[in-house]
Each structure stands twice: as C-alpha cells, then as structure tokens.
N, C-alpha and C positions, 0 to 999 in steps of 0.2 A: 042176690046181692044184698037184700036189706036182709035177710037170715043173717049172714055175714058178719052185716055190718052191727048187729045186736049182738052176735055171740064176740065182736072187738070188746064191744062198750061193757058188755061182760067181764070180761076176762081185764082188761083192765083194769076196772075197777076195784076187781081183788088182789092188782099189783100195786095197788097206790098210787095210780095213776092222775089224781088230785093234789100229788105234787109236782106237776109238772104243766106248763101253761105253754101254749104255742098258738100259729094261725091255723085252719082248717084247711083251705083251698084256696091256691094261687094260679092263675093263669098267667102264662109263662109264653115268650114266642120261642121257638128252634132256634138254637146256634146262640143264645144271650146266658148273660150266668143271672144267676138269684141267690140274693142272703136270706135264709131265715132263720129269726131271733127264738130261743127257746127258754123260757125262763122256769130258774128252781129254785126250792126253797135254802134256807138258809143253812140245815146240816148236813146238807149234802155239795159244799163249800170245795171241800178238799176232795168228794168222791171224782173218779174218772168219767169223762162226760162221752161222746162218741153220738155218731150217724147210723142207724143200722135200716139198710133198705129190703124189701120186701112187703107184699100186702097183709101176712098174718105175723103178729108177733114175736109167737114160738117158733117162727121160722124167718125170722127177717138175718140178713148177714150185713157182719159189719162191713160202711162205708169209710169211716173216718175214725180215729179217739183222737182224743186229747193230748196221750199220751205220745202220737205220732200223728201231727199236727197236718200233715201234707199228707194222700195218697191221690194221683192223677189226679181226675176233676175234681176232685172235693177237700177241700180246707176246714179247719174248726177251729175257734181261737172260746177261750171262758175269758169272760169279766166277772172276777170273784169279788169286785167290789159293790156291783149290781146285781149279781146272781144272775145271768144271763150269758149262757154261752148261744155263738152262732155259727151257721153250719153254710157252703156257700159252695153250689157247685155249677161247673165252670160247660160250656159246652151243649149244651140241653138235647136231647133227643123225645120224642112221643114216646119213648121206652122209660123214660124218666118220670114215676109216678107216684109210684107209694115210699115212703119215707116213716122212721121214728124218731123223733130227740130220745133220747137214753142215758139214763144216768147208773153206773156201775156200784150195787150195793155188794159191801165186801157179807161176807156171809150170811147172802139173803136172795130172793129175788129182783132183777133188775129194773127199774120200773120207767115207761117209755109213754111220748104224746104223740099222737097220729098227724099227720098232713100229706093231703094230696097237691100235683103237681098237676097242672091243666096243660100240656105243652101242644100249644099251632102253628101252623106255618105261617097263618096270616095274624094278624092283630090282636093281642089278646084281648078278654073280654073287660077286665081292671088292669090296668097299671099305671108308675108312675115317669115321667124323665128321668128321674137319682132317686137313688135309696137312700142315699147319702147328700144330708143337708146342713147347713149353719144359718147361724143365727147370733146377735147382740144381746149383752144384758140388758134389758130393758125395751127393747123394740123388738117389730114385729118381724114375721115369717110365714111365707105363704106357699100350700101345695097345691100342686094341681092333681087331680087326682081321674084318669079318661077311663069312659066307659059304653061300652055297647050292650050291655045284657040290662035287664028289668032290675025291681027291687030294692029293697029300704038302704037307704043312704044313711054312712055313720063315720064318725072320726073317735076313734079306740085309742089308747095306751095300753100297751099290752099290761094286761095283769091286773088293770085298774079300772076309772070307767070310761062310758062313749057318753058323747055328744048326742044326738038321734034330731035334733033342731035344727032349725038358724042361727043359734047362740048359745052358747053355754060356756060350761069352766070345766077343766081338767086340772086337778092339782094348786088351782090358783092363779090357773093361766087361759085369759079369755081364749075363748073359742069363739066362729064366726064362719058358718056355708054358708057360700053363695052360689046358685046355680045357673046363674044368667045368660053363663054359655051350652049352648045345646052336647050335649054329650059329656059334657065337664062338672064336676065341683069344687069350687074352690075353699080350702080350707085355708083360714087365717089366724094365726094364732100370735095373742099379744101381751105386751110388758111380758117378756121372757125374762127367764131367772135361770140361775147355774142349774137349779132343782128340774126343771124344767127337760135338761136334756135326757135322752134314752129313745127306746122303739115304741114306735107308733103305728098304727096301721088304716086306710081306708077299706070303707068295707061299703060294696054294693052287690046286695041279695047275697049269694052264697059264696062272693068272691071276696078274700082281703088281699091285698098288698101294704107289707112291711115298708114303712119308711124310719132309718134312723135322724135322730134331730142332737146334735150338740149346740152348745150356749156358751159362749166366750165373755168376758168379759170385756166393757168398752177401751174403746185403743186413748195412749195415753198421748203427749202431744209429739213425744219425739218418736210413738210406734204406733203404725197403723195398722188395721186387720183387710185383710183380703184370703178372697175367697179363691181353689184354685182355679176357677176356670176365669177371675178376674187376671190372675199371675199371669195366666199364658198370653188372655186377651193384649195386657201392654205391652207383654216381649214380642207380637206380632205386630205391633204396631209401631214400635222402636225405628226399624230401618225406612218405612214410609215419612215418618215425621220429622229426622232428619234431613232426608233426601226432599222434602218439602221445604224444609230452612236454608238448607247450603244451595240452592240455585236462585232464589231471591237474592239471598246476601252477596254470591257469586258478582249477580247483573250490578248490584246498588254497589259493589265495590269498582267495577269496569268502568261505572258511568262515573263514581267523584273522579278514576284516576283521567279520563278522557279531558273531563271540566278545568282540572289542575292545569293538564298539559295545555288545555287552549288558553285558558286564564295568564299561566307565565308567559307563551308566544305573546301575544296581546301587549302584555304589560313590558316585555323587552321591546317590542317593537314601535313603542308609545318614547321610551326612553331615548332609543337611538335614535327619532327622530326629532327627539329634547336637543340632544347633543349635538347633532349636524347643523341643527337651526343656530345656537348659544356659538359656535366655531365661526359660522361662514360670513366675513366681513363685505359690511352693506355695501363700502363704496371703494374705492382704489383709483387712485393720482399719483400720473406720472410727472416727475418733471424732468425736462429736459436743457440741456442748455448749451448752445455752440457758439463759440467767441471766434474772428477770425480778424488777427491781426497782419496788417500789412504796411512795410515802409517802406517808402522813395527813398533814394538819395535824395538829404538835404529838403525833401520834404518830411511836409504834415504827417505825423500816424492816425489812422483812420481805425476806428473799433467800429466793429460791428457784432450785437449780441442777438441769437436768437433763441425762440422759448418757445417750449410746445409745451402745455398742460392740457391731459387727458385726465377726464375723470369717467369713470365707469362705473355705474351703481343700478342695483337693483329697482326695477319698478315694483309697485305695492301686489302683491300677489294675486289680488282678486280681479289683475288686468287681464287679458289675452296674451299667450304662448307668444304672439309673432310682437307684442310689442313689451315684454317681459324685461328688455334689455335694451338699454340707452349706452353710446358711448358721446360724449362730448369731448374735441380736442377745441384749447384754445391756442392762439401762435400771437407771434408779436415780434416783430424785427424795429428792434431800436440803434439808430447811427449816432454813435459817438462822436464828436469832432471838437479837437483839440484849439483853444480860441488864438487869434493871432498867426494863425498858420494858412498860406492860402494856398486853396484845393486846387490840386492839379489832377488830370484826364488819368483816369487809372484802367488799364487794362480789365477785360471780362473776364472774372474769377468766377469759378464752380463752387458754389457751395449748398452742402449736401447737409 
C-alpha cells in the first residue's frame, strides 16, 4: 500500500498535480451524499473539469464532466469565478472509495488531486450537520464540527491557511475553537465579510470534512434574511398559531354577545316596569247618585237624594299583600222637604 501510495505522489507530480488542491480523506456514513470542493488555478478557467474514479490514475474512469453535468449519483457544477469546481455524489456505498478531481488539458496530459472516501455504516469518524451554511455581513457563524478518532484539531480554507489554536485569522476573519464539549469543536468565525464566503474544511488527525460558508449582506428594513431551515420552521408553525388565536377570540366574542343580550333584557325590563308604574292611577271615586221623587195628590213633594262615594287607592308598597288595598265607600241620605206643605203618611217605597 505505501509502495502504491509513493509511486501516486510520483507520478503525479510529473502531471502537475500542484495545480490542483482538494481534501485528502473524508469519512462518510452509507446511504448520505458528500460535496467535495476541488480547487484550480486560474488557466485552466475554460478547461473541461470531470470526476474520474478508480485507485491508480492511469486507470481511473470517468464519473462525471462538466460537460455533462448529471450522470446517476454524481453531479459537477465549476464556479469559474472562484476557481472551484464540486463534485457531489449521491447514495454512498463501502465501494465508494478512491476518487480524482481532473482537469482536461487539450493537447497535453490531464492533470488530477487524489481523495479518499471512508464509507461506515455506523458514525463517521469527522463530520458536520450541513455543508451548507450562512451567514451576515458583519456578524458571526459558528460550526460544529463531531468527532470520534485522535488527532490535531484544525479549521482550514481550502487553498489558504488553518487556524491550529484557540484563535486566530483567516483572510481577515477572526477565528475562535472551542472545545468544551466532549467530542465536539466549535468553530466561530467573526465580523464576516462578502470576502469571506467559499469552502472551508475541519480537520481532525487524518480526517477533513468540507464545509461551504456564504455571506450576505445585512437585510434592509423593508427585507429580511432567513435562512431555509428558518422558512420551513414558520410555515410549520403558521396553522398552530392561528388555531391558538381563533378559539380565544371565538370564547371572548360568545361572552360580549351573551353580556349584550342579558344587559338589553335587564334594561327593557327596567323600562316596562317605568311605564306600568307612570300609567297605573293611585286612587279612583265613585260617585253615585239616586234622586226619588214622589207626589200625593194635593200634597207636599218629598225629595229624597242619595250619595255613595267610593274611593279606592293604593296602600304604600312597603305594606303587606293582605293589606295593600283599601276601599272606602261613604253614603249620605239627605230629605228634602218643601216649607209650608204639611207631611202626610206615605206608603213604603223600595229604594235601591
């Protein structure tokens, strides 16, 4: 194997292989996909880029080009404004091992950077949650970076330098491990700048894992930035927060119309008993009056008037039911008689 692996570092280095930068070895789990970032120089801009797998060079067969961006698991896309093309395949199997980035020289030899592929079924030894991260102009960003195997701890930009401390700069942009949690390190990286975005990689002992980092610019007052796993987080939260507002509202609209409805009963029944009281007269007199005249031959006429007044009025209310109600009648029989006339025996007359 190390025979091998010297007659690689050989033979590459008489393709020019010093134009071409990538990671070394990635540990991968079964069935997940991986991007790795491969970076070239500048004249080789417009050349055709491609994946070519197999353990020895001279015999590695194409996975992917450029030129035909898809084949099954594997994708390629170039960023010819970074000089970075990436290769991304989908699927992973323990078969999935040996790999080239490859850059296609027209009337020359083609010149390729090596990386291995660690693929387990259980954990791997480096990796990250996304490869895929953001970040604000000016504020910070932080990886998590888990690991099970030995070995010196580093946070790399591909192409450029590493970190190997507690602290340092990359490009102009603090740097900051922390190790605090067992198995973990945390990289923090701060006052971000547009300069700033591209691939990055953590690296413990003989493992890296590729992380990409773009940098946006701060949101303005009428546009905010969200990140997409913040997008999805609201849209899943939409129909609960709703359904939290319309059954409050629902109750608090049930209860004013209930209050309304007993408030007007109340307030008619307050009324109508205005009105029956303002109608109903205190007192009521009767009068009554029966005249009964009778003549004799050749006698006296004799009057006689009678008079009943009834009065009937309400007692003060705060009496008792049984004595609530008075009726008073008063009567009075008065006998007329005519002067100079004298009375004579007058039969018994009925009067009513």
């Amino acid at each position: 194997m190390a025979l091998h692996l010297s007659f690689l570092l050989i033979l590459t280095g008489l393709t020019g292989i010093c134009s071409m930068t990538t990671i070394s070895q990635v540990s991968v789990k079964a069935g997940d996909s991986v991007t790795i970032p491969c970076l070239y120089n500048s004249q080789y801009m417009n050349n055709v880029k491609y994946l070519c797998e197999g353990y020895y060079w001279s015999h590695c067969s194409y996975a992917v080009r450029t030129n035909q961006p898809n084949s099954g698991r594997f994708s390629i896309s170039d960023d010819k404004s970074r000089r970075i093309f990436t290769v991304t395949i989908k699927d992973l199997t323990e078969r999935d091992k040996y790999y080239w980035c490859a850059v296609e020289i027209d009337q020359g030899s083609d010149i390729g950077e090596y990386f291995h592929l660690s693929v387990t079924t259980g954990t791997p030894s480096l990796y990250v949650n996304r490869q895929e991260i953001a970040g604000l102009n000016g504020q910070n960003v932080t990886i998590n970076c888990n690991y099970s195997n030995s070995g010196e701890i580093k946070w790399c930009r591909l192409g450029r330098s590493c970190v190997t401390d507690q602290s340092g700069s990359i490009d102009g942009t603090s740097v900051t491990i922390s190790k605090s949690v067992p198995n973990v390190f945390t990289v923090t990286m701060s006052g971000l700048r547009t300069e700033s975005s591209g691939w990055y990689y953590c690296v413990k002992g003989d493992f890296q894992m590729p992380v990409h980092l773009t940098v946006t610019e701060q949101p303005t007052t009428s546009n905010y930035y969200q990140t997409p796993t913040t997008v999805q987080a609201e849209q899943r939260s939409v129909p609960f927060d709703l359904k939290s507002l319309i059954i409050p509202l629902s109750v608090l609209i049930f209860i004013v119309i209930v209050t309304l409805f007993i408030w007007f009963m109340l307030n008619r029944h307050r009324h109508t008993k205005a009105e029956l009281s303002a109608t109903t007269p205190e007192a009521e007199v009767t009068y009554s009056t029966v005249k009964k005249k009778r003549k004799t031959s050749g006698q006296a006429e004799e009057d006689v008037t009678y008079s009943n007044i009834n009065y009937m009025g309400k007692m003060s209310s705060k009496r008792s039911d049984a004595q609530s109600d008075a009726d008073v009648t008063y009567s009075s029989v008065v006998i007329v008689q005519q002067q100079n006339v004298q009375r004579v025996e007058a039969k018994a007359v009925d009067v009513i």
